[in-house]
C-alpha positions as a Python dict, from the first residue, in 0.01 Angstrom:
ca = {
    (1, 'X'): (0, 0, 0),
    (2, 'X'): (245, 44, 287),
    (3, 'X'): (417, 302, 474),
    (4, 'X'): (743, 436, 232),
    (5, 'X'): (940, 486, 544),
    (6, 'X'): (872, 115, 693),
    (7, 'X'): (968, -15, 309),
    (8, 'X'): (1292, 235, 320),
    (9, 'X'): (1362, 89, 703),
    (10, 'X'): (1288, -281, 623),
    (11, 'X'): (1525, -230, 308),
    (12, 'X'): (1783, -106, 576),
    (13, 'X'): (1794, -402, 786),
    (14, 'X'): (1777, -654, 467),
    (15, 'X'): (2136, -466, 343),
    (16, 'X'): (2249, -559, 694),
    (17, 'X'): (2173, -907, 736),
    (18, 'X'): (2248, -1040, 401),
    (19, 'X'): (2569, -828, 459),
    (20, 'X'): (2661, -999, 811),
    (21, 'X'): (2533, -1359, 684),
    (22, 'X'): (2816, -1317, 398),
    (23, 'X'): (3060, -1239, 599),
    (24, 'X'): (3023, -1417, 874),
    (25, 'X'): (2780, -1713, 809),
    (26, 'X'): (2853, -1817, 422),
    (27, 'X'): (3142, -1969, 322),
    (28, 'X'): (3163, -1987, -41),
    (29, 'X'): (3491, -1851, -125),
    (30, 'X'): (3315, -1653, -437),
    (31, 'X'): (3179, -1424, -175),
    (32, 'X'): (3494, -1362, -38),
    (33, 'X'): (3481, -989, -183),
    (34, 'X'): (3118, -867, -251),
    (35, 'X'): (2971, -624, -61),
    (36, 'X'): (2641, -524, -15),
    (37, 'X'): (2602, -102, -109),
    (38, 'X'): (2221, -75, -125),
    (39, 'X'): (1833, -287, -100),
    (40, 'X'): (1545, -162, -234),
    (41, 'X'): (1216, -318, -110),
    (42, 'X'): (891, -295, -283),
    (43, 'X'): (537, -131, -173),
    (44, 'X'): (403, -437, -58),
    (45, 'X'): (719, -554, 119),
    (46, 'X'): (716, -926, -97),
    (47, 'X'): (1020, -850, -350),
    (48, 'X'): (1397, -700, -248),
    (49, 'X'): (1629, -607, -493),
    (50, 'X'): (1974, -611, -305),
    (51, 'X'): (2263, -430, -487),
    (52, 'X'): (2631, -553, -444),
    (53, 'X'): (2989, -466, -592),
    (54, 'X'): (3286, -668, -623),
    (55, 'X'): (3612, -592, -515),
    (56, 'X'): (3934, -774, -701),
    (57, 'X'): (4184, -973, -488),
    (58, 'X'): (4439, -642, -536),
    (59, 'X'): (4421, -312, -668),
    (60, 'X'): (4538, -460, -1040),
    (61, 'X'): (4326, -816, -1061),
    (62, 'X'): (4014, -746, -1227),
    (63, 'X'): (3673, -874, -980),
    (64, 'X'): (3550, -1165, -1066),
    (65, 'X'): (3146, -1089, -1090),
    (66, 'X'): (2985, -1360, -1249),
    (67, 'X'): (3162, -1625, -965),
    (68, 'X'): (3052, -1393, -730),
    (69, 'X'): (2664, -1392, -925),
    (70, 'X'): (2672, -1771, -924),
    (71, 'X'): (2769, -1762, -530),
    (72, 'X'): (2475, -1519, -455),
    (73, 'X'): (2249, -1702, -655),
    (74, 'X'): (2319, -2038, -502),
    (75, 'X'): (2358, -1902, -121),
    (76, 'X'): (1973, -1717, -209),
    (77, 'X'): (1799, -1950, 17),
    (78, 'X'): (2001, -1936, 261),
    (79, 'X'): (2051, -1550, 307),
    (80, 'X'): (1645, -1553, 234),
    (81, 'X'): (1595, -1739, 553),
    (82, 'X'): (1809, -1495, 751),
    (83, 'X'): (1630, -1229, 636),
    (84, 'X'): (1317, -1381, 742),
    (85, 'X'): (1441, -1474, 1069),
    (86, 'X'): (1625, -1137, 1127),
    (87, 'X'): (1305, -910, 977),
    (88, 'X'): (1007, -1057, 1165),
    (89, 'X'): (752, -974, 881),
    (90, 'X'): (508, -1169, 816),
    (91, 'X'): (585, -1282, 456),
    (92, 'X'): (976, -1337, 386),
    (93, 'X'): (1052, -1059, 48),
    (94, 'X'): (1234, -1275, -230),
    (95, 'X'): (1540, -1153, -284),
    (96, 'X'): (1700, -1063, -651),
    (97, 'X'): (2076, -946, -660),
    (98, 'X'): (2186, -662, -907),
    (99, 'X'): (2506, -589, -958),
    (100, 'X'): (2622, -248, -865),
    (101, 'X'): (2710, 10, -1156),
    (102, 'X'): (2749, 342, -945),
    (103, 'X'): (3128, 300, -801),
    (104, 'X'): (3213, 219, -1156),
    (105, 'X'): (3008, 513, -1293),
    (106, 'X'): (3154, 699, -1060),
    (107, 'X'): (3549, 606, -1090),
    (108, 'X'): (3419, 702, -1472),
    (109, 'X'): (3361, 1058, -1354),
    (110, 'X'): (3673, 1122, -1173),
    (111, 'X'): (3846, 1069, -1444),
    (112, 'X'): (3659, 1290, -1699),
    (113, 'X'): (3655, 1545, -1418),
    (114, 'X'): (4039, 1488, -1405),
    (115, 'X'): (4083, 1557, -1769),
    (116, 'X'): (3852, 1817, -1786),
    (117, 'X'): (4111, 2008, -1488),
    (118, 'X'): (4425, 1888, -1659),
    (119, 'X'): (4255, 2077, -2022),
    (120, 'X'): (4147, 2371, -1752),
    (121, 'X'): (4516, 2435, -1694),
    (122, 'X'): (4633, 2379, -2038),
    (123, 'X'): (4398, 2648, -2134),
    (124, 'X'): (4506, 2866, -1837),
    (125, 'X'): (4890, 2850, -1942),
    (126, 'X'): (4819, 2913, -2275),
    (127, 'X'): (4610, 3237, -2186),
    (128, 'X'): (4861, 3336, -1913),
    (129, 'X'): (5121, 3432, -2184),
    (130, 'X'): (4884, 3529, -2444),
    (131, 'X'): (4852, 3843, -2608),
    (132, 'X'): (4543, 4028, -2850),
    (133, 'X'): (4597, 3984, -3204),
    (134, 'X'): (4532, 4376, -3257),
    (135, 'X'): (4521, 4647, -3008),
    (136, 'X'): (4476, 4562, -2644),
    (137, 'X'): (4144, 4783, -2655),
    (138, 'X'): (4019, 4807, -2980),
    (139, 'X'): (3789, 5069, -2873),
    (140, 'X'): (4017, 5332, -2760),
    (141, 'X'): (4037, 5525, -3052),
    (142, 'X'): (3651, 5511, -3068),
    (143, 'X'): (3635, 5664, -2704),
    (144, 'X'): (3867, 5934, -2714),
    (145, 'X'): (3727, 6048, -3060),
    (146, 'X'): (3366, 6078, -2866),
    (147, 'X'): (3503, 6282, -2591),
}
């Protein structure tokens, strides 16, 4: 077993060079927009799984994620053997790409959050102006007849 810290370190640089090498060094135009969020390397440093998002052309054109799975998986070697020459370890981790759920999860939140504050202030108006069905204190009478 190795050290958690070099695995968390040697995940660190992976993110970084595959990263550079597809922006920089790879020029298939499916690549043009993924970007590389997280690695995760495993205890005996021979497998990384390297996690990437897509970004559309504009804020309205939906991201095209299976060109850009095709482009990873084809450019694999390739960023493999920068890793291996950027790393200096002594066995080269395979590399798996997984497409990146969290900025979509979290988009997801933001809006239930939203809806949950827009239903917040609903409530609040509705409250503001309200009034009790029967006495304001119900318990008055109750009180001043104990006294």
């Amino acid at each position: 077993m190795v050290d958690q810290a070099r695995a968390r370190r040697l995940a660190k640089r992976i993110s970084s060079i595959v990263a550079t090498a597809i922006e920089y060094e790879v020029k298939d135009p499916r690549l043009r927009f993924v970007t590389i969020t997280d690695a995760k390397v495993t205890g005996d440093l021979r497998e990384a799984t390297v996690y990437y998002t897509v970004m559309g052309e504009t804020l309205d054109a939906e991201p095209d994620y299976e060109g850009a799975a095709i482009g990873l998986e084809k450019a694999k070697g390739v960023l493999r053997s920068k890793v291996g020459a950027g790393t200096g370890v002594k066995f080269t981790p395979t590399l798996a790409f997984v497409l990146d759920t969290v900025p979509d999860a979290a988009r997801q939140m933001e809006e239930l959050l939203a809806r949950a504050r827009a239903a917040d202030d609903e409530v609040a108006k509705v409250a503001a102006t309200a009034r009790p069905a029967g006495d304001a204190d119900p318990y008055k009478a109750e009180r001043d007849a104990d006294e």
